[in-house]
Backbone as a chain_set.jsonl record, in Angstrom:
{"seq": "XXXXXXXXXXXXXXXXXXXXXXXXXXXXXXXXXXXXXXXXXXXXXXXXXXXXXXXXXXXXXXXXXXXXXXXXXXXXXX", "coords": {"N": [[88.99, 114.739, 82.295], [86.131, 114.97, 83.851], [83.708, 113.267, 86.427], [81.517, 111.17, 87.397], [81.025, 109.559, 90.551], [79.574, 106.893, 91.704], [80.251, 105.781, 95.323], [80.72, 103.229, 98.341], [80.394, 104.788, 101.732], [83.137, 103.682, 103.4], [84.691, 102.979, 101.607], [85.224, 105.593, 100.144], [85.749, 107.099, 102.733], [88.417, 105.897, 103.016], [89.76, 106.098, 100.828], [90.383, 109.162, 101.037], [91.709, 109.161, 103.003], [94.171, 107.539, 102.537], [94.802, 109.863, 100.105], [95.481, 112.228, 101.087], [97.593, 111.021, 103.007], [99.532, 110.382, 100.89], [99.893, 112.909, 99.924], [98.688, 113.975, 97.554], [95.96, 114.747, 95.152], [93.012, 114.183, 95.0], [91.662, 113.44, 92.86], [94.058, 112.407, 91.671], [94.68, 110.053, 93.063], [92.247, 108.631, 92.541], [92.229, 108.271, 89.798], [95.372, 107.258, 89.639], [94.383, 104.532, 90.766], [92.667, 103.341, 89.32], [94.103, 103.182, 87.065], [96.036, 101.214, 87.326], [94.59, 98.484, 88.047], [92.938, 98.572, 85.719], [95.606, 97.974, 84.411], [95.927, 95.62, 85.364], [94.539, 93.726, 84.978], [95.022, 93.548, 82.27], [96.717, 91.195, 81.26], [94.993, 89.305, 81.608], [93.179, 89.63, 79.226], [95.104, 88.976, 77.353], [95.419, 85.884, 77.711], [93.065, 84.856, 77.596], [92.8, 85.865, 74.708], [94.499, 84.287, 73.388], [94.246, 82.151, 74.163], [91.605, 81.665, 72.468], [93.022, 82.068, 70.157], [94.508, 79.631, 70.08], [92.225, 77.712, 70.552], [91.346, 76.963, 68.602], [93.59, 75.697, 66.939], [95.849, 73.248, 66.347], [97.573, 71.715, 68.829], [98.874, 69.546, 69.391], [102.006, 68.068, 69.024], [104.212, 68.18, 65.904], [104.94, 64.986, 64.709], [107.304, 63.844, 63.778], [109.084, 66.148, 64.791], [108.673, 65.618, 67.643], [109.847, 63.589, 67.791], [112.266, 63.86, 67.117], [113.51, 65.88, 68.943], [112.985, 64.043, 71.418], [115.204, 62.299, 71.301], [117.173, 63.927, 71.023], [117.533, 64.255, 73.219], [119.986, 63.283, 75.85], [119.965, 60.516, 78.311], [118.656, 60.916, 81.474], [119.33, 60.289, 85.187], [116.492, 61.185, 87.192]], "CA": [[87.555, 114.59, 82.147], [85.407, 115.134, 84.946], [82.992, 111.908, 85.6], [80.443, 111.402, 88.897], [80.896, 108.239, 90.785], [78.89, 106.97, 93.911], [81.129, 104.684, 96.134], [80.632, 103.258, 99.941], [81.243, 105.922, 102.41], [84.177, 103.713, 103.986], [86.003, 103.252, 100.73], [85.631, 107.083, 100.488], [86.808, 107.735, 104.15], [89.939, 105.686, 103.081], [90.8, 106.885, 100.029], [90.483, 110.805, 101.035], [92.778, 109.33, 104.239], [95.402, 107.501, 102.177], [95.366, 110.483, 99.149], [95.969, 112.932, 102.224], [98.879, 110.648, 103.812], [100.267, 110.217, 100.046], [100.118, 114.168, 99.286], [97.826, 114.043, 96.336], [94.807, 114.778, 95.178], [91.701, 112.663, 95.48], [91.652, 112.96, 91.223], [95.327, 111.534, 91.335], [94.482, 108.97, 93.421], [91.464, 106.947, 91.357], [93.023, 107.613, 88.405], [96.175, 105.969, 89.723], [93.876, 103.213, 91.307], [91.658, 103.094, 87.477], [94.928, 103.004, 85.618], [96.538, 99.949, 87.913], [93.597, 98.052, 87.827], [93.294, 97.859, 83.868], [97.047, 97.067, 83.842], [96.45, 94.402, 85.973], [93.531, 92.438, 83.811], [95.659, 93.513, 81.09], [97.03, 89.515, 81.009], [93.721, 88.274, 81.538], [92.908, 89.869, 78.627], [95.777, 88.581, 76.568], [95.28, 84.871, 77.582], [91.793, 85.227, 76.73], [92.709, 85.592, 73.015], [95.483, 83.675, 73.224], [92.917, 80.889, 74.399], [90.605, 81.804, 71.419], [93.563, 81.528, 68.858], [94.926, 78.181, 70.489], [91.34, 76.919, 70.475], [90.865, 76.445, 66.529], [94.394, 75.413, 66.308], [96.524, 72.14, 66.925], [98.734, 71.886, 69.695], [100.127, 68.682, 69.226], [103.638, 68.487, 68.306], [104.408, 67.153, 64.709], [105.256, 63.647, 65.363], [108.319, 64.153, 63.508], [109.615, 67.277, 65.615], [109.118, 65.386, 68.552], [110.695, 62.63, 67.773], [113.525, 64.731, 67.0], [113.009, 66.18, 70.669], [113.298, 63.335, 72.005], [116.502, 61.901, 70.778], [118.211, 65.328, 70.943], [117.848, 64.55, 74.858], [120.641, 62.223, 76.824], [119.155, 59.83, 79.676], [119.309, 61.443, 82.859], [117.766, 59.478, 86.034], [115.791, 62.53, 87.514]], "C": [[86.939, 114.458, 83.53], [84.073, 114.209, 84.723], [82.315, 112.166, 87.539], [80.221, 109.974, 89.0], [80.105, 107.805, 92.218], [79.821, 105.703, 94.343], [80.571, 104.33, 98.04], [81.047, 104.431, 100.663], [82.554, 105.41, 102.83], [85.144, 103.333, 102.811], [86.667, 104.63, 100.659], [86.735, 107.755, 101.393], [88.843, 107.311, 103.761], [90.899, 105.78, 102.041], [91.16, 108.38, 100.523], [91.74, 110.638, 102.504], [94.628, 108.668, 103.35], [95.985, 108.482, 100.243], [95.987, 111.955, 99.846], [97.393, 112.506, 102.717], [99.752, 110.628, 102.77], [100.83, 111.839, 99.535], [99.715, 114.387, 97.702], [96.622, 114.084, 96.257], [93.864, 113.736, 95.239], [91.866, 111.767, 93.733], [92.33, 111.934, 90.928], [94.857, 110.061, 91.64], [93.589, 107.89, 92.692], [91.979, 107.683, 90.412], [94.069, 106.779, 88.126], [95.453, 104.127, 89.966], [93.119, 102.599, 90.128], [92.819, 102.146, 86.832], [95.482, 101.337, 86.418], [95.567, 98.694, 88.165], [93.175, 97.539, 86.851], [94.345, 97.524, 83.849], [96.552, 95.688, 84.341], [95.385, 93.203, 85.512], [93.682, 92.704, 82.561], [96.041, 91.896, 80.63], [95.776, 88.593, 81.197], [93.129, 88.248, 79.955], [93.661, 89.311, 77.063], [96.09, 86.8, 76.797], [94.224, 84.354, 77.207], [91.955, 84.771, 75.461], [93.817, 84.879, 72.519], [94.566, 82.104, 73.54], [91.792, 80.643, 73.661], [91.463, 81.363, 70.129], [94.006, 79.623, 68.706], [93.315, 76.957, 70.371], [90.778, 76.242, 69.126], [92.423, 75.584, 66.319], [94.951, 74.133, 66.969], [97.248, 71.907, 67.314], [99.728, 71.096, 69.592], [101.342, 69.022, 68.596], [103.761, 67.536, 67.352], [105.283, 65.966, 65.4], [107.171, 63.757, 65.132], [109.168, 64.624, 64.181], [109.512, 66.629, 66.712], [109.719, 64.065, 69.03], [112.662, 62.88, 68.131], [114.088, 65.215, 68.373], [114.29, 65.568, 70.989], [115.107, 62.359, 71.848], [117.714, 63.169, 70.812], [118.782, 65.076, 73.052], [118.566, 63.35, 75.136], [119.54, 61.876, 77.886], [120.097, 60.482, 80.936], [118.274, 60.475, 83.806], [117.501, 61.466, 87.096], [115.66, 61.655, 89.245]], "O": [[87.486, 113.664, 84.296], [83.431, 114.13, 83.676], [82.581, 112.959, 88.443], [79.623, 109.246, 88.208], [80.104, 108.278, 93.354], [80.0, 104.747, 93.588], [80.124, 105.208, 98.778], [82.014, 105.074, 100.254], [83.425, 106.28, 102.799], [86.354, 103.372, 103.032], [87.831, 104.96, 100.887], [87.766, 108.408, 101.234], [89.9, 107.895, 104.0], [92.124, 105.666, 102.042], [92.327, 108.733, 100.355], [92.431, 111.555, 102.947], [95.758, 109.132, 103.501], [96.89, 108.151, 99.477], [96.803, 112.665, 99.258], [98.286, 113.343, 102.856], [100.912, 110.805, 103.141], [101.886, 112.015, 98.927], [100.435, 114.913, 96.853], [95.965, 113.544, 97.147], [94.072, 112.556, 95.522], [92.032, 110.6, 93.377], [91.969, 110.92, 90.33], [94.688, 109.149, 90.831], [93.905, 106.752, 92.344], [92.801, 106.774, 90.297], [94.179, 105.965, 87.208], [95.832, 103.033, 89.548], [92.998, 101.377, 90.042], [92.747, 101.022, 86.336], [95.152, 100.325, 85.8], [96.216, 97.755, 88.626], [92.958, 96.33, 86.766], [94.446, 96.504, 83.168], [96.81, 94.685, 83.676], [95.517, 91.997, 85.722], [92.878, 92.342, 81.702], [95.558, 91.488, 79.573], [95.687, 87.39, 80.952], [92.699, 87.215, 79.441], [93.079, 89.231, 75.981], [96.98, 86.34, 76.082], [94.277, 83.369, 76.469], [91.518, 83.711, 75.012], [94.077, 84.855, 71.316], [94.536, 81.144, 72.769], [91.022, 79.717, 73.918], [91.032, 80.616, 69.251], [93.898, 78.784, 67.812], [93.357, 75.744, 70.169], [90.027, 75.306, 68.851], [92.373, 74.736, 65.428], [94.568, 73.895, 68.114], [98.172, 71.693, 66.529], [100.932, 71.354, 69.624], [101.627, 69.968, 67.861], [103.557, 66.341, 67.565], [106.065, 66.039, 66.348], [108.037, 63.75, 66.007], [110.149, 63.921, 64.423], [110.54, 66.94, 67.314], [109.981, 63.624, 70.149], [113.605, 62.457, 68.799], [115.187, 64.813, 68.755], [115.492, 65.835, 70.992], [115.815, 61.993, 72.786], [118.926, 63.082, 70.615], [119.716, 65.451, 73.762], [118.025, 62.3, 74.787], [118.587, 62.562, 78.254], [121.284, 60.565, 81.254], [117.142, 60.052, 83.571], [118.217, 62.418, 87.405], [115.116, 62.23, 90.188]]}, "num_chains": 1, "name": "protein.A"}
């Protein structure tokens, strides 16, 4: 898909210098730089709703279960 972006001239200058030193096109290049970019607020994105499900729900630990825990563990001095 062909798309029309305006950018600084010196981002410009230094992508068209490091899609030149890489041996790829300019295209390659922001689309690699697009696609790595969404990966990388990919986990923002999944603590997010992981922070929306945890927020209705109750973290504590059944008293029970951590009773249990606790007794499952020997004394160590730390």
């Amino acid at each position: 898909m062909k798309t029309a972006i305006s950018i600084p001239d010196q981002i410009f200058a230094a992508a068209e210098q490091t899609a030149k030193r890489l041996g790829i096109s300019r295209s390659e290049l922001y689309a690699s730089a697009v696609r790595d970019y969404i990966e990388s607020h990919v986990s923002e994105e999944i603590t997010e709703k992981l922070n929306q499900v945890y927020s209705a729900e109750k973290s504590a630990l059944d008293s029970s279960l951590q009773s249990m825990q606790s007794s499952s563990l020997g004394k160590e001095d730390w």
